[in-house]
N, C-alpha and C positions, 0 to 999 in steps of 0.2 A: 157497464156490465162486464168490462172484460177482465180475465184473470190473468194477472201479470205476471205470474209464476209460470204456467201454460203460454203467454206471451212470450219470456223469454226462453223456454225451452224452444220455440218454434224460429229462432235467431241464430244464424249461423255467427260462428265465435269470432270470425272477424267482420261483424254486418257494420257494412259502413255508412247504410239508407241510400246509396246516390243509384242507387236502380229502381229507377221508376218502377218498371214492370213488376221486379221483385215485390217493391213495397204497394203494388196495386194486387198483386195475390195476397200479400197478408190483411190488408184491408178486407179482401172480401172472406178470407178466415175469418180475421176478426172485426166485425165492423164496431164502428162508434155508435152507443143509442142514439145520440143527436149530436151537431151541431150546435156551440156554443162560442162566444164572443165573451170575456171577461175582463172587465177593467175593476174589479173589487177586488179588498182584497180575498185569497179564497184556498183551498185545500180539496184539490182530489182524491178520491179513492176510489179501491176498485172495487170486484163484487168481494172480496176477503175483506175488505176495510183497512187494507195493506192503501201505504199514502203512495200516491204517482207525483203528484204535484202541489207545492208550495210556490202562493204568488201574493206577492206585494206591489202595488203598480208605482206605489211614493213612497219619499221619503229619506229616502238614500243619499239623494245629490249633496245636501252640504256636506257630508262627512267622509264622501271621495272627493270631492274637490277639491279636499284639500292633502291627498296624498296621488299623487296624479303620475305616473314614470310611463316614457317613451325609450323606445328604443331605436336602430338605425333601420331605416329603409328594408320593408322585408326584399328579400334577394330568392325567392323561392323558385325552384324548376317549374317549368310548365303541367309535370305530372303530378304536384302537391298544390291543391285547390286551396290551401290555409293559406298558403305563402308566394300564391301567385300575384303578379304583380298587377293582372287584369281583374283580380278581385277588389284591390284595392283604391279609393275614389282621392284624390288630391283634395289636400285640407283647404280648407278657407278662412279660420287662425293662422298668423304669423307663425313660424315657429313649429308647429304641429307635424309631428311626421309621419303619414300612415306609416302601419307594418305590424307586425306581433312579434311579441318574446318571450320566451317561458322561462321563468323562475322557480326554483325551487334548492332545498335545501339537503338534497339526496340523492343529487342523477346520477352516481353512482350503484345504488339500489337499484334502477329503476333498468339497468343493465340495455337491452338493445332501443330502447323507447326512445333514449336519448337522442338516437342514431336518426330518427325518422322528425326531430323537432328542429326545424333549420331556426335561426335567430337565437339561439337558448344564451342565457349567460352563463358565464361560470368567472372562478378568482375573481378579484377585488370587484368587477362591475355585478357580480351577483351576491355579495353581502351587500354591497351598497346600494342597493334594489330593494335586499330582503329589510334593511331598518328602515328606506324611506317608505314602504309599505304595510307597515306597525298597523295603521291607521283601519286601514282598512282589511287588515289577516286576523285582529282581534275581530271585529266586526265579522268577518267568515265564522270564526269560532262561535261565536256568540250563539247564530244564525244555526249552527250546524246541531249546539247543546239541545238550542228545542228542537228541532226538526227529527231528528233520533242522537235521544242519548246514548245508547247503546255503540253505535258507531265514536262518536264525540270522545265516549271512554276507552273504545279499543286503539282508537286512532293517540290519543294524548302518550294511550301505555306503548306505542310502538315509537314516537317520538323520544321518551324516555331511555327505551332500550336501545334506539340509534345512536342516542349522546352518548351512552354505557359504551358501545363497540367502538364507534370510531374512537374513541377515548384510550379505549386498549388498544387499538390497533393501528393511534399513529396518523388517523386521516386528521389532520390538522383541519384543512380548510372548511371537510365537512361539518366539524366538530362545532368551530367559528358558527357558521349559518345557522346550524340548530341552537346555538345558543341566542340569536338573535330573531328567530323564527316565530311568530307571534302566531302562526294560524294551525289548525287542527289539522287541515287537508295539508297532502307531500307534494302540491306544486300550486301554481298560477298562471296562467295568462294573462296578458295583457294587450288589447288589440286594436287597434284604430285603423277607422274605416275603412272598415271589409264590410262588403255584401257577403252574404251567408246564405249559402241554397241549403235546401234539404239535408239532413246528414243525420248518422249517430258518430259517437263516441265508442266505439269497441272495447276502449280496455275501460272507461268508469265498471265499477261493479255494480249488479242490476239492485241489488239491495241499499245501493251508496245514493245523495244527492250531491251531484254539481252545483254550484252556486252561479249565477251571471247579475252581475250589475251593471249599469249601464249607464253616462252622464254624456253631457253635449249638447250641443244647441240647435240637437236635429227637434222635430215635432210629428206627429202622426204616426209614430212606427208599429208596426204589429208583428209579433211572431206565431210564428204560424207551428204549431202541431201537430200535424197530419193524421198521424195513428190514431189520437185519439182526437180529431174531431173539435180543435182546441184553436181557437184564435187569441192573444192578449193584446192588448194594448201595452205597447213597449217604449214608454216613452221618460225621458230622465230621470232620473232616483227610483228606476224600476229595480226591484228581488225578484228572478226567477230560479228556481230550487226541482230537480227533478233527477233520475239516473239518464244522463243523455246515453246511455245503451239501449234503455225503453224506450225512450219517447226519440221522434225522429220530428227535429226541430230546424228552423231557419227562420231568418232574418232579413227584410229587403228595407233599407231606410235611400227615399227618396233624392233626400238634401238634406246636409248639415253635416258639422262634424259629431264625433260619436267616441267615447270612449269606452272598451269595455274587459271587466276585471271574471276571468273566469275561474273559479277555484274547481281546482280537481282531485280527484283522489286515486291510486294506482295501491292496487292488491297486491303487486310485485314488493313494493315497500314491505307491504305488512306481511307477507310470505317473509318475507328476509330477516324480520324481527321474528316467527314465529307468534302474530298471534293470528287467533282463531277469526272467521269471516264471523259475521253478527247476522242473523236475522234480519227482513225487510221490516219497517217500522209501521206501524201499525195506529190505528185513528182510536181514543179511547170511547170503548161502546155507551158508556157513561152518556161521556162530554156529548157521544151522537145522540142518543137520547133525547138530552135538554135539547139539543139543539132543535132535533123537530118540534119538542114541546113549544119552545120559543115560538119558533115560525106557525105553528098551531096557535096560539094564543094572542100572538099579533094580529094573523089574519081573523081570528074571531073577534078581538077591539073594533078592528077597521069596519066589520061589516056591520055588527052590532052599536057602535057609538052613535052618540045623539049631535 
C-alpha cells in the first residue's frame, strides 16, 4: 500500500538508511501491509502501480561467470562502511581478493562522487575493465530495456551525447571507455565479500532501478528490505532490480565466497548531457488485469477439478 512518490518526499536528500531510529519513524509513517519471503521470480508495486521491485532469484550465474574482474585489496578509512576493511570476509578461493571497485566510463561527469568512491579505476586499468565486462553490461542493458524503457532511452540518448562532447573537447580517454562501454547505466561496482548492513543509495534517482547480481559458492543468503517488509532469497544467479534511494536494503552471507556486480546510475551524468529525468515506471493495468484473471481461474481449476 505505500506511495512511493509520498515515500520519497518523506527522505532527506542525503538518507543513507544507517539510522536505525530514523528508519524505525519512517516504518511507523509508513508501515508494510505484510510481511513477505520471496524466492519467485516476481514484481512489486505500489498503491500507483508505479514498480518498486524486480526480482529474479536464478539464472544469471553462467553468464557472469564468465566475465568476473577483481580489483586490489579495498584500503578504505574506518569512516566508509563500503570499503572498510572489517566489512570485508577473507576468500576461501585461491586467488580471490575481497575489496570493491567502481568502474565507469565518465567520472569526470560525475564531478565530486568520484572523490567519495575509494578503489575507482581510471587510465588503462579502467578500459580494460570496461571490455572485460562486455559480458555482463549488455546483460545490464538488457535487464534495464524491459524493466523501464523510458529510462533505457534517456540513458542510451545521454551516452550518445557524452561521445559527441568529449569528442569536441579533447577528452581522449573518456571518449576510449564510451566507445567500449556496452551497458546503459554510467557506472558499476564490483564487490567481493562484504557484509552489507542496512543502507540506501542517496544519489540513485527514485525513479531509476539499480541492478545487483550475485555469483559464488556461498548458499542460504537473503536480503533483507526493511521498508518494505521484504525478505529474498539471495542466493547465486540471483537479479535484484530496485531504486536503492527507496528501498533500504542489506545483505548478511554466512559463509562462502560471493561476487557481486552492482550497476548504477548517477543524474549528475544525465544533468551534464541535458537530458530530461523520466518518469517512475509503471506496471501495465492490462497485463495486471489478466493477471488476477489468471490467478482467478487457477484457483477455480484447483478447487473445482475432478
Amino acid at each position: 500500500d505505500i506511495d512511493i512518490i509520498r515515500y520519497n518526499e518523506a527522505l532527506a536528500k542525503r538518507e543513507s538508511g544507517l539510522n536505525d531510529a530514523h528508519e524505525e519513524a519512517l516504518l511507523a509513517k509508513f508501515p508494510p501491509a505484510e510481511r513477505m519471503f520471496l524466492d519467485s521470480p516476481s514484481v512489486v508495486i505500489d498503491a500507483g502501480y508505479r514498480i518498486i521491485l524486480w526480482y529474479l532469484p536464478v539464472g544469471m550465474g553462467d553468464l557472469l561467470r564468465k566475465s568476473i574482474t577483481t580489483g586490489n585489496e579495498s584500503t578504505g578509512r574506518t569512516s566508509k562502511w563500503r570499503t572498510n576493511n572489517s566489512n570485508f570476509c577473507a576468500a576461501m578461493e585461491p586467488g580471490l581478493i575481497p575489496g570493491c571497485i567502481n568502474i565507469s566510463p565518465c567520472w569526470f561527469q560525475q564531478g565530486r562522487e568520484v572523490s567519495t568512491m575509494l578503489g575507482t579505476l581510471k587510465g588503462d586499468s579502467n578500459l580494460s575493465s570496461i571490455m572485460d565486462m562486455q559480458r555482463p553490461a549488455l546483460l545490464s542493458s538488457a535487464a534495464l530495456r524491459v524493466m523501464h524503457p523510458q529510462l533505457y532511452r534517456a540513458s542510451m540518448s545521454t551516452h550518445v551525447k557524452l561521445g559527441l562532447w568529449a569528442a569536441e573537447q579533447g577528452q581522449d580517454e573518456m571518449y576510449r571507455c564510451l566507445q567500449h562501454w556496452a551497458s546503459a547505466y554510467t557506472g558499476a561496482a564490483v564487490v567481493c565479500n562484504r557484509d552489507t548492513p542496512g543502507h540506501r543509495d542517496p544519489k540513485c534517482p527514485p525513479e531509476g532501478f539499480d541492478i545487483l547480481t550475485s555469483i559464488g559458492s556461498y548458499d542460504n543468503a537473503v536480503m533483507n528490505l526493511t521498508n518494505l517488509g521484504i525478505d529474498l532469497a539471495y542466493n547465486p544467479g540471483v537479479m535484484v532490480s530496485y531504486s536503492g534511494r527507496l528501498v533500504r536494503h542489506g545483505v548478511q552471507v554466512s559463509e562462502g565466497d560471493r561476487i557481486v556486480w552492482a550497476w548504477f546510475m548517477r543524474d549528475s551524468v544525465h544533468n551534464h548531457a541535458r537530458t530530461p529525468r523520466t518518469e517512475y515506471a509503471k506496471y501495465n493495468l492490462a497485463d495486471f488485469a489478466m493477471y488476477h484473471l489468471a490467478r482467478y481461474n487457477q484457483a477455480d481449476f484447483v478447487r473445482y477439478r475432478t
